[in-house]
N, C-alpha and C positions, 0 to 999 in steps of 0.2 A: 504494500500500500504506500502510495507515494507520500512521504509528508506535506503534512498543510503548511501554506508561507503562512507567514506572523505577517502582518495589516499594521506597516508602518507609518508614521507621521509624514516622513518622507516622500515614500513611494506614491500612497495616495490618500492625501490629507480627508478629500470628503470622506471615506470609508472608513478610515481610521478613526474621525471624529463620531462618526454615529455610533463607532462599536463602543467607542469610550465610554459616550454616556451612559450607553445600555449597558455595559460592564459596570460600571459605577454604580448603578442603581439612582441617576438622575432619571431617568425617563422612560417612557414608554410611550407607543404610538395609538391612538384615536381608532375607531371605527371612523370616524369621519376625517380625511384626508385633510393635512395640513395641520390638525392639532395632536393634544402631545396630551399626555397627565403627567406633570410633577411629580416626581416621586419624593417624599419623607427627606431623604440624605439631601437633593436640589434644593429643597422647601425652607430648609435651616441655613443652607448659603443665602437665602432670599431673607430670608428671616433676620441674620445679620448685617446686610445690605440696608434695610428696610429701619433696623435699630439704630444703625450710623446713622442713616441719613434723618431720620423725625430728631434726633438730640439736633443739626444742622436746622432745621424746620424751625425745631422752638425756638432757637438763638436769635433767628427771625422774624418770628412772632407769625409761623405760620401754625395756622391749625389743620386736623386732619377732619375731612368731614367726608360722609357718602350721598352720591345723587344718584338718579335713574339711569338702570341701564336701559331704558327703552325711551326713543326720543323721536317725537311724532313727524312727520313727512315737514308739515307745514312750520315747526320751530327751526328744522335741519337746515329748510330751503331759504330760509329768512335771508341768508347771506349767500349770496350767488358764489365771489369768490372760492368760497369757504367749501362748499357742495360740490361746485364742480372739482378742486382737487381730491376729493373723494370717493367721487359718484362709483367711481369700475370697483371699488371695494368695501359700498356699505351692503350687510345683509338686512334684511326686512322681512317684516313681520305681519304678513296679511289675512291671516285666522287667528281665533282664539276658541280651542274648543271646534264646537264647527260651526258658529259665525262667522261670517268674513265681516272683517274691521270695517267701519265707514271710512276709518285713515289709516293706512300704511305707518308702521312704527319701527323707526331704525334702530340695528343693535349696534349700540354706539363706538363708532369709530375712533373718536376723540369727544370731549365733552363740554369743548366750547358754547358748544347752543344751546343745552340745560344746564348749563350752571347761571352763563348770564341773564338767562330767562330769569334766575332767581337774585342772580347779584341786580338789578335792577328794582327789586323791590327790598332787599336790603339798604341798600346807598339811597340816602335824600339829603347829606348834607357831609361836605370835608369833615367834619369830625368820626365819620361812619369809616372811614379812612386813614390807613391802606388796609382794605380787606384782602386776606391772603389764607383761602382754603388749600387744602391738599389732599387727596383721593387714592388707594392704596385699590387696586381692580384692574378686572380682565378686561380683553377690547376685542372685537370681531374686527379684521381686515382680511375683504374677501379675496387674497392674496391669489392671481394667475398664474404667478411664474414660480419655479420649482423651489419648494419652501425646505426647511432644513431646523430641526429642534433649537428652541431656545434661537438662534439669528436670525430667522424670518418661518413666521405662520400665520393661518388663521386666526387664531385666538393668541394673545398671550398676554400676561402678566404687566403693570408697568405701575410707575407714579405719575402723576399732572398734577402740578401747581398753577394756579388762578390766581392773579390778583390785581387788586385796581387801586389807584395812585389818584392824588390829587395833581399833580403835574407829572409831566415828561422827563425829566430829570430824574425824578424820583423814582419813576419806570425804569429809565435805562439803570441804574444803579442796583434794580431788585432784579434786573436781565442778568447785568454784570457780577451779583453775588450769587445768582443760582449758578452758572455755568462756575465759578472759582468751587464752590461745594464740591461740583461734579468731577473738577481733577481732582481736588483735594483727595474724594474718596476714592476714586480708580487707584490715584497712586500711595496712599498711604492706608487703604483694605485691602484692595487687590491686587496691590504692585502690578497694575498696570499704567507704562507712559503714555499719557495722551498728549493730541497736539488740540490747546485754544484757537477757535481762529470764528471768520464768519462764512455764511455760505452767499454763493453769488445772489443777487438778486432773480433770478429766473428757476433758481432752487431753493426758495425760500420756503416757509411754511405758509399753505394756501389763506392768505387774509392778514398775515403779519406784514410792519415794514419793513422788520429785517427778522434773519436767522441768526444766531453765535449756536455755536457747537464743536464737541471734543469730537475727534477720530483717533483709532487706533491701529497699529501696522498688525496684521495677522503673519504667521508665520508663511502665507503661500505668497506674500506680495499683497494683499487685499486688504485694501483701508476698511474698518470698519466700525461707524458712529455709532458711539456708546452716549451718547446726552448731547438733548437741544434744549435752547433759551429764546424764546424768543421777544420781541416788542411788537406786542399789538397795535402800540398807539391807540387812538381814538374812533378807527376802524368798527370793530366791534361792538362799541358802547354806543357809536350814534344807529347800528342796526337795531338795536335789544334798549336802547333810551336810555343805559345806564347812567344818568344823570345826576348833580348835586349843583347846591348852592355853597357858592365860595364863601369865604370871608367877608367880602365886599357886598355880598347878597345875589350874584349875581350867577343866572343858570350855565354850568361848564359840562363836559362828557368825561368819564373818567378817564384816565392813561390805563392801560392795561397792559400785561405780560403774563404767557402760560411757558412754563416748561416744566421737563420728564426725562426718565430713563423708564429702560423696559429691563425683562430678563433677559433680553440677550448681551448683556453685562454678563449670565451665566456663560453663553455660545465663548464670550472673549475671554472668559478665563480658562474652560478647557482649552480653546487655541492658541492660547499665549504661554501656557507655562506645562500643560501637558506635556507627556511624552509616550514613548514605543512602552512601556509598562502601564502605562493609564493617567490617571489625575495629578495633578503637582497643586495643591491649595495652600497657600499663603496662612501662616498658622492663624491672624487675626479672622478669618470668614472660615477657619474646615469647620465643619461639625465637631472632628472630633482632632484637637490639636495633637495627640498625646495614643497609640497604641503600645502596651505593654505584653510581651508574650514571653511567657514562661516555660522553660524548658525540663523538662524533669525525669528521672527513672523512678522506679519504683519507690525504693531507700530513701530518695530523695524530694520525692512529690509535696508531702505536706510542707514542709521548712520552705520550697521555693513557692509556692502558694501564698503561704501566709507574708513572705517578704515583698510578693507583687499586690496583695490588697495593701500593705502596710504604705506600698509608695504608691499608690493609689490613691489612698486618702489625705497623704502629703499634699500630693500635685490639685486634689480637689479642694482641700484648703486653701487653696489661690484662685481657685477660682479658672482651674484647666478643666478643661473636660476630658476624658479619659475612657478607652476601651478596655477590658482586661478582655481577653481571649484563652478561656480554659477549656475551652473544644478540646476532647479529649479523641474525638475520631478523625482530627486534622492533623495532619505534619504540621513541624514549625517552616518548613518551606512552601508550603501551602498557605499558612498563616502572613509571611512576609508578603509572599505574591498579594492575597485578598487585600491587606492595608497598604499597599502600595495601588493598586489598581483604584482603590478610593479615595488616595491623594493625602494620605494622613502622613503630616510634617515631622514628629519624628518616632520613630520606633525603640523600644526599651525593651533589650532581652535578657533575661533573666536566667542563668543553667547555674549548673555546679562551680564553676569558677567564679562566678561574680557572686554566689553564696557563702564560698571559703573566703574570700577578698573580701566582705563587705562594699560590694562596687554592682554597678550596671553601667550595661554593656549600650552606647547609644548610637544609631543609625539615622542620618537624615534623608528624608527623601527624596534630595536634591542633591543628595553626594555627589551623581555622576557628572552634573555640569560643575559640582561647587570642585571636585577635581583636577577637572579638564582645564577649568581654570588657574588653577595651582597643587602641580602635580607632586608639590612635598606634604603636601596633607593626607592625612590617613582616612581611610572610611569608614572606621569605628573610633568612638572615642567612649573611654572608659573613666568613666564619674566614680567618685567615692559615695558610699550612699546617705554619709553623713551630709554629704553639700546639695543631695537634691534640688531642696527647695531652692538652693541659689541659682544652680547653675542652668537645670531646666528651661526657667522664663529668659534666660540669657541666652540659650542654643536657638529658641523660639525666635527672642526678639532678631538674632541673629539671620534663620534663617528668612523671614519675612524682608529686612533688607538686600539677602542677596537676589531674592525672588526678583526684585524691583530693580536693582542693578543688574542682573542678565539680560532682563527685558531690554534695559535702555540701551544696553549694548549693542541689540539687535536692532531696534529701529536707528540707532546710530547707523549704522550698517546699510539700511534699507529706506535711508536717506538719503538721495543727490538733488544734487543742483545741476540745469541744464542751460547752455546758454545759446546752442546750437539745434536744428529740426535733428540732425543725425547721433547727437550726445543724447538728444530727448528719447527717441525712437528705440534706441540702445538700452538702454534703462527700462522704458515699458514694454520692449519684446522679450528681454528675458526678466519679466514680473518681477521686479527687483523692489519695487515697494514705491515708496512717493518719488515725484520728479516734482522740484523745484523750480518754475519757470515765468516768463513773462506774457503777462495777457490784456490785451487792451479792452477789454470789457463788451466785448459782442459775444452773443451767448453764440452765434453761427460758429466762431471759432473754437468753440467749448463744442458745438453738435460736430463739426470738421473731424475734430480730435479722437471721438467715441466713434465717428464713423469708420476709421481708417487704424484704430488702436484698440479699442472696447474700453482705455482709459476714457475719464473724464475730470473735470476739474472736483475735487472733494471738498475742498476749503481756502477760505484767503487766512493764510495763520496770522496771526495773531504778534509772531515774532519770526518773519523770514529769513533766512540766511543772509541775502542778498536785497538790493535793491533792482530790478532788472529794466534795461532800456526797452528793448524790443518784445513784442509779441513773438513766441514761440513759435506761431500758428500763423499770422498773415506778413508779422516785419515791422506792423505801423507799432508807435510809440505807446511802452509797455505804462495800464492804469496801476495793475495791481501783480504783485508778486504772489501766486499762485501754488498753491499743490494737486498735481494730477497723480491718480491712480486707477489702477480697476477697483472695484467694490462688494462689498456686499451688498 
């Protein structure tokens, strides 16, 4: 019987990445095409995603509130803009039982048009201001093109923030702190680097006046937005009347700004820090920071038992979370494999030598690059089990920085600047990750580029390398310094 090839990162990322998850026990697929159920282990990553970010919320002075997920034809249509960027991917609701509706009722894509429906009768006066809800829910997008768990589906998980301002200023400043939150968290939960910047004007969000939003470099070349910010301006509020009386007495519309992340913040951390053994999770978001396995013979079994609950209780006195794994019908090679494949950051083994020593035996899950990096380091390191408590949160705190320095290493790496069509072209035929270039601000030359590349422009950052004269794309003189890539 021939052997089976092993489904690397490498070889082929999509298939690699599905089996992950399902190895992981993040996910599992729908009867209905294109959605997903969360599984328990994915739920708790989201779980501490969701706990970072509402402590960011309060500091804010946002609160968390829930609206309807069914939102009638005639609230949806209220804003043309707004509808038509949406139209090929709302599903709709035209039974009930076996009435058919008098009105058609959308499952809500985004939640702009029922929340303002109610922020309007909230706001009558700048003191009612800034109101700033926040909404923790699922969303229907009746997605066409081929969807992939957690980075693009039907249905999935996300956050939306809503709020409204007595002035523009004050708007753009609550644009500018949600998007600062959003690196904030990527890179200091998830050790992932993202790039600030804004999106062109003709890829904005349908009804805003502008977009900001983070991208992030995937290991195939594939940028991929992890959080938007946008400024509604006054757009909005003069559709839905949200209106107030100023200081002065006099009637103004409010300033508004929504933005969000989804779970595929989940998709970018298997992509980003995975490998050819399974999950790589940053010990601040795993479930489970900390797997202990104990190794034992017969003679020996209870003593190393009772030494792995005793450091057990240690590590949970601090407040780690902790697996012990006493399966007694699994190998300890089995054992390694299974908390490796679920991305658990460091492992503690336990046998006869670290019983006679008073010691454990500790393995990071990210030995192999933290190695390859510095190849006079060893793979195990051997703790006294007097210093647990110390040294533990220290291996942790450790490996979460290096998680986050690999990463940056790599979009280092998957980062050029191009100043010429044939240094451009080079870079996005071998999917090399972002090209840094110059664009004179016609969206023809952004469709040119997608046509003849499959790249497109992803973002104008926020802090470009360069300042660039020319357009990449036609010659005439460059508006904005640019990042193209392929996408998700």
């Amino acid at each position: 019987m021939a052997k089976k090839t092993k489904i690397t990162k490498t070889g082929n990322i999509s298939e690699w990445y599905s089996y992950i998850i399902q190895q992981a026990d993040m996910a599992d697929y729908s009867p209905v095409g294109g959605c997903i159920v969360m599984l328990p282990y994915a739920t708790k990553i989201w779980e501490s995603i969701q706990g970072y970010h509402n402590i960011n919320l309060k500091k804010r002075g946002v609160e968390n509130a829930n609206y309807p997920l069914l939102i009638p034809q005639s609230l949806l249509e209220k804003e043309q803009e707004h509808i038509d960027g949406f139209s090929a991917e709302v599903a709709w609701v035209t039974e009930g039982g076996s009435e058919k509706l008098s009105e058609k009722l959308a499952i809500r894509p985004t939640s702009e048009t029922i929340m303002y429906h109610f922020f309007a009768k909230f706001i009558q006066s700048h003191a009612d201001m800034p109101l700033k809800h926040n909404q923790w829910c699922s969303i229907i997008r009746w997605e066409q093109t081929l969807t992939k768990p957690f980075i693009r589906g039907k249905e999935f998980w996300w956050t939306e923030t809503h709020t409204c301002h007595s002035t523009k200023k004050e708007a753009e400043g609550e644009v500018s702190d949600g998007l600062k939150d959003y690196v904030n968290m990527c890179e200091n939960l998830l050790a992932i680097p993202v790039i600030p910047g804004r999106k062109p004007q003709h890829d904005k969000f349908p009804g805003a006046d502008y977009t900001t939003a983070i991208e992030a470099m995937m290991p195939d070349g594939k940028s991929l937005q992890l959080g938007t910010s946008h400024l509604l301006g006054q757009h909005f509020s003069k559709m839905f009347n949200i209106e107030f009386q100023d200081k002065n007495e006099k009637k103004e519309f409010a300033y508004q700004t929504s933005y969000g992340f989804s779970t595929r913040l989940l998709g970018g951390l298997v992509l980003v820090h995975g490998d050819d053994d399974g999950l790589v999770l940053p010990p601040k978001v795993a479930p489970l920071p900390v797997a202990i396995i104990p190794m034992w013979k017969t003679e020996t079994k209870d003593k190393i038992i009772t030494k792995a609950k005793k450091i057990k209780e240690l590590l949970e006195k601090q407040n780690i979370d902790v697996v012990l794994d006493l399966a007694e019908d699994k190998s300890p090679g089995y054992k390694f494999s299974r908390w490796e494949q679920k991305g658990v950051p460091l492992r503690i083994e336990i046998g006869e030598n670290e019983l006679n020593d008073n010691t454990v035996c500790c393995v990071r899950r990210n030995w192999k690059t933290r190695l390859n990096n510095n190849p006079d380091l060893n793979k195990k390191e051997i703790i006294a089990t007097a210093d647990i408590q110390k040294q533990i949160p220290k291996i942790l705190e450790e490996i979460q920085k290096e998680l986050l320095c690999d990463a940056k290493k790599e979009l280092d790496k998957r980062y050029s600047v191009a100043k010429t069509r044939k240094d451009f072209d080079k870079v996005i035929k071998e999917a090399n990750g972002y090209c840094e270039a110059g664009w004179c601000g016609d969206e023809k030359c952004d469709e040119q580029i997608k046509e003849e590349t499959a790249a497109r422009i992803v973002l104008i950052p926020d802090k470009p390398k360069e300042k660039h004269a020319k357009c990449i794309v036609c010659g005439k003189p460059a508006k904005e310094s640019v990042l193209f890539s392929r996408k998700y």
